[in-house]
Every structure is written in C-alpha cells, then in structure tokens.
C-alpha positions as CSV (number, residue, x, y, z in Angstrom):
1,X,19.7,-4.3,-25.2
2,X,22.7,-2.3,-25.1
3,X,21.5,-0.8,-22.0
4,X,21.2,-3.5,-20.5
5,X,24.9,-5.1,-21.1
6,X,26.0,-2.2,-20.2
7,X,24.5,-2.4,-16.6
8,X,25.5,-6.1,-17.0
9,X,29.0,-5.7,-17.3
10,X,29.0,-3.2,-14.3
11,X,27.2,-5.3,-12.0
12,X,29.6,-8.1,-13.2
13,X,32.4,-5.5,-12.0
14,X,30.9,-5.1,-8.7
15,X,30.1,-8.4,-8.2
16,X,33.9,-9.4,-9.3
17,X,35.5,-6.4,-6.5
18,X,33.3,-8.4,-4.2
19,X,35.0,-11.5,-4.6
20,X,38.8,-10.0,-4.5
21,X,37.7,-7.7,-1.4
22,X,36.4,-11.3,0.8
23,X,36.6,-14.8,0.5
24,X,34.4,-16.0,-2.7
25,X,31.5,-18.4,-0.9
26,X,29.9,-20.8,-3.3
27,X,26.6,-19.0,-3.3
28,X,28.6,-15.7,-4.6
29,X,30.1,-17.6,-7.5
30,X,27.4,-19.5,-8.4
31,X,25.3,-16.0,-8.9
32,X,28.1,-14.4,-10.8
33,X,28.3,-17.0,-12.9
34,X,24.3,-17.1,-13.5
35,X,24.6,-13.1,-14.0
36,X,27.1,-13.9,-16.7
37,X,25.3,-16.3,-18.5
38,X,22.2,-14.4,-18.7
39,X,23.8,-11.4,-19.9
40,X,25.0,-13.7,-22.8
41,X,22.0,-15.1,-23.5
42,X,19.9,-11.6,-23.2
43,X,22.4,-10.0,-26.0
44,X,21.8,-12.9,-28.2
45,X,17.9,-12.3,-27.8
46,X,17.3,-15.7,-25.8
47,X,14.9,-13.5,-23.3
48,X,13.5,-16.0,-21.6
49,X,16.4,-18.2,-20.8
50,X,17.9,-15.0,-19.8
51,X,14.9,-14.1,-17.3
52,X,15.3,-17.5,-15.6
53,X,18.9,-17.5,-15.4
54,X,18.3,-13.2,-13.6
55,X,16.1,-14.5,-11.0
56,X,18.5,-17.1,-10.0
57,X,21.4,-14.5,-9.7
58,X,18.7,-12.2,-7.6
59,X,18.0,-15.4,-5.5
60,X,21.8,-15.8,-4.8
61,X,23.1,-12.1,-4.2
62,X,20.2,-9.8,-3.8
63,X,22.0,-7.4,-5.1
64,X,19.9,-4.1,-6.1
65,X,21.6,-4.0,-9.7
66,X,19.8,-7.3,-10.5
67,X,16.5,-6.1,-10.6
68,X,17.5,-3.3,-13.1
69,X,18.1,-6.1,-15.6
70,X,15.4,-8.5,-14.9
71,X,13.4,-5.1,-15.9
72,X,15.1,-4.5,-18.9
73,X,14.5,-8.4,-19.7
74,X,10.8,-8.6,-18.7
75,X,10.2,-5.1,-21.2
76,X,12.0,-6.9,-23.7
77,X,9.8,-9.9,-23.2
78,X,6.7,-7.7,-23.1
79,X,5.9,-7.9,-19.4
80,X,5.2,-4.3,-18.4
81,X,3.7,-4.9,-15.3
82,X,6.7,-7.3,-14.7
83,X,8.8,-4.6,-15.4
84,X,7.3,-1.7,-13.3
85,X,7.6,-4.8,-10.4
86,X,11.4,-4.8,-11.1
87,X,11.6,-1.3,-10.6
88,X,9.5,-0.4,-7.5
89,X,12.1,-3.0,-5.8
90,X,15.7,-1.4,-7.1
91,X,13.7,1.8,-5.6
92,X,13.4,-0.1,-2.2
93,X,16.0,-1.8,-2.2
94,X,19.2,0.5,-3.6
95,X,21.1,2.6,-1.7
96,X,21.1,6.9,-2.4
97,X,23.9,6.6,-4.3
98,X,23.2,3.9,-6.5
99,X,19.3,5.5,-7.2
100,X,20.9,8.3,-7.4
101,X,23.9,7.3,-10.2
102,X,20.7,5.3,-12.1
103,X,17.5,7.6,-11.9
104,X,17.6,8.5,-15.1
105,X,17.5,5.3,-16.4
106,X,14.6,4.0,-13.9
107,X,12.2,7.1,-15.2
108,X,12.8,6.0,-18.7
109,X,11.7,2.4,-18.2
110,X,8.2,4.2,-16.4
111,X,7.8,6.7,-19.3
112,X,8.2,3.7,-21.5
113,X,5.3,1.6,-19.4
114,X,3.3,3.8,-17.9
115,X,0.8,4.1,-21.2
116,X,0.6,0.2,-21.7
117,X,-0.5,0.0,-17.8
118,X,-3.3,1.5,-15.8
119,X,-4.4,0.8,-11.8
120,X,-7.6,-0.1,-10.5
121,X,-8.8,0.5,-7.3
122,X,-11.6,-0.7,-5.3
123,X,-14.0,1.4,-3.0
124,X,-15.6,0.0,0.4
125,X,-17.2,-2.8,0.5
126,X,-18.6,-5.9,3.2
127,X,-16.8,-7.7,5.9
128,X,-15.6,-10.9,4.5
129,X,-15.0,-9.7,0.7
130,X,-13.1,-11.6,-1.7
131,X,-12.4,-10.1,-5.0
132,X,-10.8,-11.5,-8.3
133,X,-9.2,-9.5,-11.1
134,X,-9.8,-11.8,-14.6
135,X,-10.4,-14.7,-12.6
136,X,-6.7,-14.3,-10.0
137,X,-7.2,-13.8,-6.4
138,X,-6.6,-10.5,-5.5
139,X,-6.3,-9.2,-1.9
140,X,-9.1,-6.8,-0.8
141,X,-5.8,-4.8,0.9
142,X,-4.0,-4.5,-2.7
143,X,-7.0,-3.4,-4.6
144,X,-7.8,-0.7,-2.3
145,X,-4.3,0.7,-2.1
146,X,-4.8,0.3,-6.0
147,X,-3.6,-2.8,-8.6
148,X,-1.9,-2.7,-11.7
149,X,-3.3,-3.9,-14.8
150,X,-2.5,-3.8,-18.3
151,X,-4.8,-1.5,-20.1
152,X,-7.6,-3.0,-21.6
153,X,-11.1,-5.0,-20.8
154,X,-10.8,-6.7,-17.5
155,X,-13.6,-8.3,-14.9
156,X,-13.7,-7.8,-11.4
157,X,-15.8,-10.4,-9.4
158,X,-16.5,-10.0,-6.1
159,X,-18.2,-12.1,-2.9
160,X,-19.3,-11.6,0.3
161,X,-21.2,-13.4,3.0
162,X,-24.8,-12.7,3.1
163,X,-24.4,-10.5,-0.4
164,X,-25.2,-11.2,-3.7
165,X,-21.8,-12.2,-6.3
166,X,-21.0,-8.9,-8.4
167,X,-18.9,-8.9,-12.0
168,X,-17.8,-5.8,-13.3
169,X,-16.7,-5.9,-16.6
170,X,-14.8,-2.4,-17.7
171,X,-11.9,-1.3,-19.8
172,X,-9.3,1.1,-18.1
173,X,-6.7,3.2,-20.3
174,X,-2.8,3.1,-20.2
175,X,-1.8,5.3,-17.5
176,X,-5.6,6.0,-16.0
177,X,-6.8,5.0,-12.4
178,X,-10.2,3.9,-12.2
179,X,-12.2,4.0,-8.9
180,X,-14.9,1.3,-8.6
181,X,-17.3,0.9,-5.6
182,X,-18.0,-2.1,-3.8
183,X,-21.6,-2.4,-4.2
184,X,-22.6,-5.1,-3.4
185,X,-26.4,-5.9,-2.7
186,X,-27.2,-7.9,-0.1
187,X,-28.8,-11.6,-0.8
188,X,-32.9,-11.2,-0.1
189,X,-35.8,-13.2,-0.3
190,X,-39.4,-12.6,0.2
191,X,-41.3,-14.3,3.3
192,X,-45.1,-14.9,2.7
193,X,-47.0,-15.3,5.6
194,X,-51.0,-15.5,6.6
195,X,-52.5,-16.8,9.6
196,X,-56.2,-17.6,10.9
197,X,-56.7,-14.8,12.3
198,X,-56.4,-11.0,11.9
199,X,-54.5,-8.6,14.4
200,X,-51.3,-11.3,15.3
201,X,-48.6,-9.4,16.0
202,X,-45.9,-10.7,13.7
203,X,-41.9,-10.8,14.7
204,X,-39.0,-12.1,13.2
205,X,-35.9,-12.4,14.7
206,X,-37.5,-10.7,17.7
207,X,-38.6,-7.6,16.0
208,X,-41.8,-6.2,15.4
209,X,-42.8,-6.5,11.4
210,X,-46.3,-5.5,11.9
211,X,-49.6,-6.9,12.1
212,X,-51.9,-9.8,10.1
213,X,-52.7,-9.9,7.7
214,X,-49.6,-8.0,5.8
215,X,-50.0,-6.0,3.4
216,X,-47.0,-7.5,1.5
217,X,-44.6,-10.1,1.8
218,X,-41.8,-9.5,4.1
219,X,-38.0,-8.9,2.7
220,X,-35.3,-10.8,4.5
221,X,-31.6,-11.1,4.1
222,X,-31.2,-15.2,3.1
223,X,-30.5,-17.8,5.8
224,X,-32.5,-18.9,8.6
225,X,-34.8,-16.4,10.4
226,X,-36.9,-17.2,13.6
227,X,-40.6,-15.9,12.8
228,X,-43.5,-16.0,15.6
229,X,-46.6,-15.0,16.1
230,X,-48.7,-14.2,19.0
231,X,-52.5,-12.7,19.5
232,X,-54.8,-12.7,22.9
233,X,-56.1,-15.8,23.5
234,X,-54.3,-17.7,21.2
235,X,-51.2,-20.2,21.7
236,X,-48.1,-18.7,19.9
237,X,-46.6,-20.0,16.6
238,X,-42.9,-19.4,15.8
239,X,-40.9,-21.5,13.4
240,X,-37.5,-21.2,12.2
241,X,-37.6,-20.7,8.5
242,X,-34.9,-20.6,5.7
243,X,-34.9,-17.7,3.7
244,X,-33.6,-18.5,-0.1
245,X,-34.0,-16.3,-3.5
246,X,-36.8,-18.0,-4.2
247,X,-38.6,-16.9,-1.0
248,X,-40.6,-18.8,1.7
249,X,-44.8,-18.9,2.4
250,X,-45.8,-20.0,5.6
251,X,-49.4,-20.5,7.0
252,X,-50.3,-19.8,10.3
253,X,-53.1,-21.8,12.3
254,X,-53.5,-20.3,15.4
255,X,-54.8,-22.3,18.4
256,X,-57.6,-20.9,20.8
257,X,-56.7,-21.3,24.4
258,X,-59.3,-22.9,26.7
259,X,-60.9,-19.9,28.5
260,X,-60.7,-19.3,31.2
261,X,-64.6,-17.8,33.4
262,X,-63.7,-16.0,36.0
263,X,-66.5,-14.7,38.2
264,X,-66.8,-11.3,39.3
265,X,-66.4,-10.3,43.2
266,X,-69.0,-11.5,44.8
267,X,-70.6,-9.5,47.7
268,X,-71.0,-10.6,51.2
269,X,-74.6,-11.0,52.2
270,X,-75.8,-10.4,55.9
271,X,-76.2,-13.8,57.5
272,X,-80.0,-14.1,59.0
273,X,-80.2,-14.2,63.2
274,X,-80.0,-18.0,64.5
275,X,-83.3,-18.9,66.0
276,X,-83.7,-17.6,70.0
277,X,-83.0,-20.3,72.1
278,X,-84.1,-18.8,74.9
279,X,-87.7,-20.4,75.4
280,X,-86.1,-24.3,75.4
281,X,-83.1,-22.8,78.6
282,X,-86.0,-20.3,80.3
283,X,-88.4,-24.1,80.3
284,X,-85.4,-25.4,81.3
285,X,-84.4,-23.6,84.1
286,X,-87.9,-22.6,85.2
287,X,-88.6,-26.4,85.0
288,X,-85.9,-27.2,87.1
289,X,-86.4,-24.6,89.8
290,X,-90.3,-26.1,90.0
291,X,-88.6,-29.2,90.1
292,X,-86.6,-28.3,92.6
293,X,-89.2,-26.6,94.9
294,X,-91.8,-29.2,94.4
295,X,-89.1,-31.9,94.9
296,X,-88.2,-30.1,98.5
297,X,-92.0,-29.7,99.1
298,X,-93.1,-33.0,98.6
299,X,-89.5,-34.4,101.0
300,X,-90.2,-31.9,103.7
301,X,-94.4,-32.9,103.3
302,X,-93.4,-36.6,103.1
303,X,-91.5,-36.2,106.3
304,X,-94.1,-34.8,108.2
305,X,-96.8,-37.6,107.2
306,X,-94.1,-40.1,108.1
307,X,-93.9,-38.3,111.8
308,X,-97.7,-38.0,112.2
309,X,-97.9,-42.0,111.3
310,X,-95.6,-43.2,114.2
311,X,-97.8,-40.9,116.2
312,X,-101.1,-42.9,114.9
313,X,-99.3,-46.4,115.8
314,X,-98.5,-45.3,119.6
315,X,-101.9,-44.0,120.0
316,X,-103.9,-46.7,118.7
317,X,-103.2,-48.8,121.5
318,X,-105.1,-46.6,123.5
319,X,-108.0,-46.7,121.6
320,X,-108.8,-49.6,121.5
321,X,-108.4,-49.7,125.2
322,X,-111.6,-46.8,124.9
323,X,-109.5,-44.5,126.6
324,X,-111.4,-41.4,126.4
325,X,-108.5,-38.9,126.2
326,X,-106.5,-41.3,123.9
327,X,-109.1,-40.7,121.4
328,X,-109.5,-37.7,121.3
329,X,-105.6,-37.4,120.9
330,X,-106.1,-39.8,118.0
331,X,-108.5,-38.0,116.4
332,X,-106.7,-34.8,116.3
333,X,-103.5,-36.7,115.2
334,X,-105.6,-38.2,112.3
335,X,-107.0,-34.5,111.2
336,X,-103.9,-33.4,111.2
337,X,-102.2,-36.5,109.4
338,X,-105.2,-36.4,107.0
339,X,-104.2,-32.4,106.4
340,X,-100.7,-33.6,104.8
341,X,-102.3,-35.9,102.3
342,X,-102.8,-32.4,100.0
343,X,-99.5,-31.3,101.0
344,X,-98.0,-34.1,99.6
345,X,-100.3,-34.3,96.6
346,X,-99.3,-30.4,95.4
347,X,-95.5,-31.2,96.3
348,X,-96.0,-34.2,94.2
349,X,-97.6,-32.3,91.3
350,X,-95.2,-29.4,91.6
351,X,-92.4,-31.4,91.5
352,X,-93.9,-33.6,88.2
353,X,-94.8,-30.1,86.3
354,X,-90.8,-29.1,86.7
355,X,-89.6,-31.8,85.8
356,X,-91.9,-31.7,82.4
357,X,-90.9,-28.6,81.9
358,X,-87.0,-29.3,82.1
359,X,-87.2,-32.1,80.2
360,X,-89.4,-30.0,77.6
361,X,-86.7,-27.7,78.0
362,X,-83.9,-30.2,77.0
363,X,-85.5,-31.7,74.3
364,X,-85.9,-28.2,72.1
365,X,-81.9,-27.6,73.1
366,X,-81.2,-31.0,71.6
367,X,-83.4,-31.0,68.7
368,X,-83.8,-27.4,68.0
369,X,-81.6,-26.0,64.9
370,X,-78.2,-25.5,65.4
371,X,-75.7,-22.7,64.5
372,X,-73.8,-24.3,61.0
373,X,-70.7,-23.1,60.0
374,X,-71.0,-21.7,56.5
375,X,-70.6,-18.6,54.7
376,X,-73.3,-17.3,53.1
377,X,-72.7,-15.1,49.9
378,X,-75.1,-13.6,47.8
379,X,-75.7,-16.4,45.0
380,X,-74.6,-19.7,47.2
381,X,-73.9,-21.1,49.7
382,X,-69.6,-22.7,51.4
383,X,-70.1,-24.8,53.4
384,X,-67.0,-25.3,55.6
C-alpha cells in the first residue's frame, strides 16, 4: 500500500508539471482529480472504489504510471491475473526510461503472481473450433499463443463442425504451462445396407465402398451422404441418406431391366437361280418367225390364186363358145390354179402353227414366275 502512494503521489507530480507546462483541458483535470481520489480511497483500504475510480483516470490520460497502480490495486483485491494484465501494458506502453526507473518494482509484482497463475495452451485442432475455458469464450488464437489461468481445476470445452464436443477437465499448477491437444474425434455413424442381390457395386458419395453384401456396416462422418448402387442388368438405386449417431439401415430392391435378345450375325445364304426363261422367248420368237414366214407364204400364195382366177373368168367365155384351143388354155389354167390350193393350205397352216407358238410363248412370259425382290438369309426370309 505504501508502494503504491508512493507511485501515486509521483504520478500526481507528473500529472500536475503537465498542467503548469500547457493549458489544463477538462479531460486532464478531470483524470487528475479521479487519480487523486483513488489514491485516497486505496490508502484507506476502499479497493474497489479505488479500482473504479484508476480505470477512469487510465480512460482520461493514458498515462503508463496508471496501470502500475491499477496493478497494485487489483493484487490488493486478489486479482492476479488482473494484475499480470496491468503489467504486460506499463511494459508496452512506458517509455525506456520510465521501465527502466520502475523494473524493479514490475518483477516484484510477477515474483509475487507468478505461483498463484499458470498458462494453458491449446495444440492443433479442426477448421471452425470454438473453445471455452470454465464456460468464457476464448479465442482459438489466445489459447494457442497460451492463456492465463489461475492455478487450479479448470474445464476446457471445445466444438467443431462435423466433430464430436470435447471437455477436458484438468488442474494446472501456479507457474506451470500445460500443453493440451486438440483432439477432437470426428462425429460418425454406422450405415447398414443390404440389397436383393449379391455383387452390387456400392458407392457413397461417389466412391467405391465395396461390394454386396458387406461384410459390416459402413462408418460415415454425420450429415447427409449420397449412397447408390448399381449391378448388370439391373436399374440403379441411389438415395440421399442422413447420417446421425444412431446410424441409418437401408434396403435395397434392385429392379431387373427388360432384356434385351439380340440375335447373333446371321449369314448370307446363296440365293437359288430364277427359273430359265428361255423356252417361253425361244417359242416366242421361233413362233413369230413361223408366223411371219407362213404369214408371207400364204400373201404371196393368195396372190397368185387371185391372178390365176381372173385368168379363169377371161377364158371361160371361150369355152363355152367350144373353142378348141380356149380349152385347152383353160384346162391348163385350172391345173395350175388347182396346184395353189396346197400352197395356200401349208401357208395357211404355217402361219397358224407361229402364231400358236408365239402366243404360247407369251403366255409362259406373262404367267411364268417372276424375279421377287427379297433377301434371302439363312433362317427367313425380307421381303423388300
């Protein structure tokens, strides 16, 4: 306590030059008085007034010198990690000289609270970790660089996404840094899964997890996982499933696809020959040649009967006149006109056999079979 006034009373000094060197502003005055009072009230042993009545100097002047009494007022109070507070800012916050002119009264104050104070510090640990320290938020950043805590029993909890809550419940010593890893496990759950059928190939999430039926249940981090599967012949399955502690079972009924009968090559076979056609075009055109020739026989035959009959009506006159050479003309003409009766007859009869035969001839082109057009493979029959 005496300490402390003492460092009041200078700080009061410095505080007072300050005023005589400049102008006093209101927020100068206001701290000096607030410095003043708490000094009173810290020698009378009204520490907690006084503590107030500190921070509002601080919050005024930010001078260095404050923080030297707010951590002779927090030890006094029993606030050693208060106190250590106090004095890692006059550290960062005094000049050289003024460290310098009060070191031996800053390593004092640590000798004093360093045994009543030990740090923890936390190892590692997942993306997204939040951490408390007897039930305060603590950032992840200050507890790896390393927090301060009284010495004692204390529990850590920690969180993470996708992980399992940890609490670690230890006891660290006065002056003692304890390490403690992060370890977190990650939140699982079993997947049970059987289909219809053996040999599915099974995927979750895209990857391969082997083949039905499993041999055990699957082990999957919680939340929702997409799980399909697939075998020949068979529509896929895939469902998206929720993964909790508890664990999921899922069934599989794997639907036949309609199959599909596909019929091997088949081989070409030889067509068979069309039936000849040449009989029905060689009656045809032998036909019409006869036809032709016994057509042209019979016209030319015709042609000489009708001659030799004019011939008979001029010289019948004569006969009947009993002309003696007209008859004997007449009967030559006759013998000869009687000689083209045959003529005509074989014309006649040549001509009708080439006709039959043409029309013969025709008939076994129209009716006779006809070329189809079809492919014939071995087995069946196209027909185009």
């Amino acid at each position: 306590m005496r300490g402390a006034a003492l460092l009041a009373a200078l700080l009061a000094a410095t505080l007072a030059a300050s005023a005589q060197a400049q102008p006093r502003p209101p927020s100068r005055a206001e701290a000096r008085r607030a410095f003043v009072d708490a000094v009173a009230l810290f020698d009378r042993g009204h520490h907690a007034e006084a503590l107030a009545l500190f921070e509002r100097a601080w919050t005024l002047s930010q001078q260095p010198l404050v923080q030297l009494n707010l951590a002779a007022t927090h030890e006094a109070l029993g606030h050693p990690l208060a106190c250590l507070d106090a004095l890692d800012r006059f550290e960062r916050e005094a000049s050289p000289a003024t460290l310098a002119a009060h070191r031996a009264q800053v390593d004092a104050a640590r000798a004093r609270m360093t045994p009543l104070v030990g740090t923890l510090v936390l190892e590692g640990g997942p993306d997204g970790l939040r951490a408390t320290v007897d039930g305060a938020d603590t950032p992840r950043e200050a507890l790896a660089a390393g927090v301060r805590v009284l010495a004692g029993s204390h529990r850590l909890h920690l969180e993470a996404p996708g992980h399992r809550p940890l609490d670690l419940d230890g006891t660290v010593f006065g002056g003692d840094s304890i390490r403690v890893p992060a370890a977190l496990v990650r939140a699982t759950g079993p997947l049970s899964l059987r289909a219809s059928i053996a040999g599915a190939a099974v995927r979750v999430d895209g990857a391969p997890r082997g083949t039905t039926p499993l041999a055990e249940a699957l082990v999957l981090d919680e939340g929702p996982h997409t799980v399909r599967v697939e075998a020949a012949d068979h529509a896929p399955f895939e469902e998206t499933v929720h993964v909790g502690a508890a664990g999921v079972s899922l069934v599989v009924a794997l639907a036949a696809l309609p199959r599909l009968v596909v019929a091997p090559p088949r081989r070409l076979a030889p067509r068979p020959a069309p039936p000849s056609r040449a009989p029905a075009w060689a009656l045809l055109g032998g036909g019409a040649a006869v036809f032709i020739g016994g057509a042209v026989g019979f016209g030319m035959a015709a042609a000489h009967w009708s001659r030799h009959t004019t011939a008979q009506d001029a010289l019948e006159p004569a006969a009947v006149a009993n002309a003696p050479g007209a008859r004997v003309t007449y009967n030559a003409w006759a013998d000869l006109i009687e000689d083209d009766h045959p003529l005509l007859g074989v014309a006649g009869a040549v001509a009708g056999v080439g006709l039959a035969a043409a029309v013969v001839g025709v008939v076994m082109l129209v009716a006779g079979p006809r070329r189809a057009a079809r492919v014939t493979l071995a087995g069946g029959a196209v027909a185009f």
